[in-house]
N, C-alpha and C positions, 0 to 999 in steps of 0.2 A: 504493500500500500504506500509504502514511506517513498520508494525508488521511484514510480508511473509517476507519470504526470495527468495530472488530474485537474481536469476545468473547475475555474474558483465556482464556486456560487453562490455568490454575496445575499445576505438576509440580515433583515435588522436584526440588531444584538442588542439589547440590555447590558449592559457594561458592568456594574456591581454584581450582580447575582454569578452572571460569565466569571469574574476575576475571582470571583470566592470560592466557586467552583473547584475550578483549574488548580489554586492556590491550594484549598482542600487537601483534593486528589493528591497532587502531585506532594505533598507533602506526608500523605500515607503509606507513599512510595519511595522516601527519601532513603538514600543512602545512608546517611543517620542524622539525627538529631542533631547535631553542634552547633548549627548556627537555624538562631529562631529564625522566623520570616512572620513579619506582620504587615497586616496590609490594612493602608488608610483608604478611606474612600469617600468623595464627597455624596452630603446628604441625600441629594436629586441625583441618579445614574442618568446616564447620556444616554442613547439609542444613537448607535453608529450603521453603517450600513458594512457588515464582514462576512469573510468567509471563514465562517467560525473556525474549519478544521487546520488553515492557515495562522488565524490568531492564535490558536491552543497550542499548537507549535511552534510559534516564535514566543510563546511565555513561557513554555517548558524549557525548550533552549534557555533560555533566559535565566531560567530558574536553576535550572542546572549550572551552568557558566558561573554564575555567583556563587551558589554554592559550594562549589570547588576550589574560586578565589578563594572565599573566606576561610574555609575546612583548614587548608596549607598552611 
């Protein structure tokens, strides 16, 4: 799935619920514990127009990358 290339297909997103989500997740799956990860978010979420499964992947990237900075 990760290797195809795959047509985007943008749909509005909800912005807070999506990052808590993700943030969640991926932190049930962390490599370990050593560095918290807190996520601030303003009060009213935004509605963007994503393709969600592009977004989830560059915050997972994301999430990972840092978390490897900090771990070191």
């Amino acid at each position: 799935l990760y290797s195809r290339r795959v047509q985007p297909e943008p749909a509005r997103l909800n912005v807070n619920p999506f990052l808590e989500a993700v943030v969640r997740e991926w932190q049930s799956h962390a490599p370990t514990p050593l560095v918290p990860v807190s996520v601030t978010l303003p009060t009213i979420s935004p509605r963007v127009n994503a393709d969600v499964f592009q977004i989830e992947q560059v915050l997972r990237h994301l999430l990972d990358h840092a978390h490897r900075a900090l771990a070191n």
